[in-house]
N, C-alpha and C positions, 0 to 999 in steps of 0.2 A: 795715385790711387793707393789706399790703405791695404797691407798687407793682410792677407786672411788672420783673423783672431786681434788684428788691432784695433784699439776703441779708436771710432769713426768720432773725431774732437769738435765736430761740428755743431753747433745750439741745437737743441733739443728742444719744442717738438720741430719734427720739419715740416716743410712748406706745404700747406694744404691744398686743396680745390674742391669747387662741386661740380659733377657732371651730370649728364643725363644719359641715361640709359633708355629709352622707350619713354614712359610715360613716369618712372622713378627716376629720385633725385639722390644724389651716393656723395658724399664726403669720402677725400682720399689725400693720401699723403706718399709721397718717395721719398729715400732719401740715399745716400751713397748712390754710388759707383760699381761699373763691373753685372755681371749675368743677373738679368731681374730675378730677386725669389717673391714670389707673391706670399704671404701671411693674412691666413683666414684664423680669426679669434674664434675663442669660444662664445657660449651664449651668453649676449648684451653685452660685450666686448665691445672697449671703443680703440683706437690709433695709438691712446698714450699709454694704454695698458701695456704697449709691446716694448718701452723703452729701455729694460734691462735688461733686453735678450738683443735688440737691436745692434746697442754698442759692442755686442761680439759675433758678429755676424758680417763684420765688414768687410770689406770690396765684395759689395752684393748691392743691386740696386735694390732695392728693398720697397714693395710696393702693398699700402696696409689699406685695408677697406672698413670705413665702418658702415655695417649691413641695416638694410631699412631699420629705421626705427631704435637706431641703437647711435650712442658719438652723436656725430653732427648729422644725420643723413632724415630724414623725416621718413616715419613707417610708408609702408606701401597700401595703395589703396584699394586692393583686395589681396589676399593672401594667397602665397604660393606654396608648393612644395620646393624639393631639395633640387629636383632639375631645375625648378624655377629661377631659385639664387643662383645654380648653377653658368644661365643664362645670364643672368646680370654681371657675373664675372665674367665670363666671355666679353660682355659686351664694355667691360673697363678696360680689359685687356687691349680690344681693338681701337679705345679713344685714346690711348696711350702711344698705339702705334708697336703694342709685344707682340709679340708670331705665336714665341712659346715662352715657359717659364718653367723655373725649379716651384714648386707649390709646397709648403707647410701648415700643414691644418692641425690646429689645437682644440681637442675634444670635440664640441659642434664642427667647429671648424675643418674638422680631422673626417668627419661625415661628408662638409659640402665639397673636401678633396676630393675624395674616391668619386663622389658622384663628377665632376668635374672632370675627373681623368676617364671616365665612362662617356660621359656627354661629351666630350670634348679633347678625345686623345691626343689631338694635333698640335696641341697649345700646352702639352704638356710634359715638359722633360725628364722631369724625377717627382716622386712622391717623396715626403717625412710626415707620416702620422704619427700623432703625438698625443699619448693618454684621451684616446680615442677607440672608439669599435665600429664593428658594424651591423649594426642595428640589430632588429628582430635575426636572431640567429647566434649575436652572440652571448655575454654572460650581463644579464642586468643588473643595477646598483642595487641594493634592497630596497625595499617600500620607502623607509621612514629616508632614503635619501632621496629618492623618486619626489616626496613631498615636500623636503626643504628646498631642492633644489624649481621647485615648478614655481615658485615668487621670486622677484627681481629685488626683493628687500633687502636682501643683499649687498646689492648695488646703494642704496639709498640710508642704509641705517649700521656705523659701524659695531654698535652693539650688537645685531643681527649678526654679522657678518664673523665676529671675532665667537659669537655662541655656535654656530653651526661648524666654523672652521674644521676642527676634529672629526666632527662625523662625516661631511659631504666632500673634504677634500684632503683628508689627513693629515690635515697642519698645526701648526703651530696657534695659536687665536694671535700673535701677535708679530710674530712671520709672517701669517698672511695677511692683515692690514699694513704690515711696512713694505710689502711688494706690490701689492697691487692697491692698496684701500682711497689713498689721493684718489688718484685715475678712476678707480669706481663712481665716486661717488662726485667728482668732478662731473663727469659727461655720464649718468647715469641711462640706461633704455626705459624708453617708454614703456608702459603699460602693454598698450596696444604690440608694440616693436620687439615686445618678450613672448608674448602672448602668441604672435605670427613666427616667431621661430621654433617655439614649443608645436606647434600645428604643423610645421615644414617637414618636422623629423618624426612626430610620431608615426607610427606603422611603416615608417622608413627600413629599408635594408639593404646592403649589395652583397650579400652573402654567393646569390644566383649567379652572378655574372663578377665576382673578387680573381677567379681565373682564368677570367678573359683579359684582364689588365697588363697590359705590356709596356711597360713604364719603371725604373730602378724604382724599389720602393726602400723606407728605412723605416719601420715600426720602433716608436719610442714608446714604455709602459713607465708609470712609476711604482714600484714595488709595491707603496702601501698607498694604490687609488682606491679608496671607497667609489667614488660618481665611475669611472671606466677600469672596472678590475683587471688588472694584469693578465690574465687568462684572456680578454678579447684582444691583445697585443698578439700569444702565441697564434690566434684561432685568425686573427688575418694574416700574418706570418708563412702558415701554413697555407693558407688559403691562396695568396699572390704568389706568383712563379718569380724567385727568386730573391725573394724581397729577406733584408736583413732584419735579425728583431735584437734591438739590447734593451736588457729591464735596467734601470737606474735606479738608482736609490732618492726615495721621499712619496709625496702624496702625489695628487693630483696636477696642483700647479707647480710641478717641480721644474718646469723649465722658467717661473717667474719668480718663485721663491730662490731658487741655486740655481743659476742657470750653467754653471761651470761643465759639469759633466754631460748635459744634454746639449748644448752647444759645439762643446769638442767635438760628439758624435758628428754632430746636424756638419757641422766645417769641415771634416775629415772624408764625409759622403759627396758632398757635395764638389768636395774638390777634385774626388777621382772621376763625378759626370765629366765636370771641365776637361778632365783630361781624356776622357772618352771622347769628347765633343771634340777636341783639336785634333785626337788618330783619325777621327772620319776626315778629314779636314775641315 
């Protein structure tokens, strides 16, 4: 097994599958070794988007979903809310054969967390929300990023992508198509498949019930997110009983563009669960 923080030298992507979950169909990928971390992407995120955060992440069984309608997985054929995906993780979980899992949710992703550790405490060991909020209650992107961000064009046109960069996620235009732009635009989301995750989270919130959450948490921000401003880091922070918050430096995708410093965090947390996990025995 690869020592924490050493790159996992194995071909890239890893070995895929499809499952079934009810009457939807999910594309999914493991790879490594060691305590499953489940990673939930942001919105219309697919498996390969996670490859530079992957290879430092090692001795972790690493388990990545691409969500209806997004990667390889075909939209769902009525739409859900965030319990709803909720449920469809649970339900990978248990074709897999995981009890529980460390969970890291990136922005959307970082939403279907907390709903996930609400619906489903038992399967859940540690949170890392990562340039994420929660919902109605915390601090909103402004309008004009509300609006770039509600198209998947993004995904599909890198001119798009490298023009909005600056505003919707504080990057670089060409920082962020060398981290993530391939992968974008390789397994791009459906129309539909974007469309249903925009409808999951709207009027979404766990503001109500953030302290009731009994789970370690680790709140990641990046200093300059325009889409998840740094202040809904402090405001779940505060919110979760006991939960760590470090603001890191960069935009949005700062865990795909640098993953260096948000990584250390993410393998430093994670490793003192492990050792919480072995005192209980």
């Amino acid at each position: 097994m690869a020592s924490p923080g050493t790159p996992d030298m194995r071909p890239w992507p890893p070995s895929q599958q499809h499952v079934r979950v009810g009457n939807t169909t999910l594309r999914l990928a493991t790879w490594g070794q060691g305590p499953p971390l489940l990673l939930l992407n942001g919105i219309g995120g697919n498996i390969e988007m996670w490859e530079g955060l992957a290879t430092r992440l090692a001795g972790r069984r690493l388990i990545m979903i691409d969500m209806p309608g997004t990667g390889g997985s075909p939209a769902l054929l009525g739409p859900l809310r965030m319990s709803g995906y909720a449920s469809l993780v649970v339900g990978v979980l248990d074709q897999l054969g995981v009890e529980r899992a460390d969970v890291l949710g990136y922005s959307w992703g970082g939403a279907l967390a907390q709903q996930l550790a609400r619906s489903a405490p038992g399967r859940v060991r540690s949170l890392v929300l990562a340039a994420t909020m929660p919902g109605l209650g915390g601090q909103p992107p402004a309008p004009w990023v509300m609006a770039l961000i509600a198209t998947p064009a993004r995904y599909y046109s890198q001119t798009y992508l490298k023009l909005i960069a600056p505003v919707v996620f504080g990057s670089d235009p060409v920082t962020a198509d060398a981290a993530t732009g391939e992968a974008r635009r390789r397994r791009p989301p459906s129309l539909v498949g974007y469309s249903q995750q925009v409808y999951a989270i709207t009027g979404w919130s766990s503001m109500r019930w953030l302290g009731r959450l009994d789970v370690p948490v680790l709140v990641l921000s990046g200093a300059r997110d325009p889409l998840a401003p740094p202040r809904n880091g402090r405001i779940l922070a505060r919110a979760i009983p006991g939960a760590q918050l470090r603001i890191v430096d960069g935009g949005h995708l700062f865990l795909l563009e640098q993953p260096e410093e948000g990584s250390e965090a993410i393998r430093a947390f994670l490793q003192d669960q492990d050792q919480d996990t072995e005192a209980l025995g």
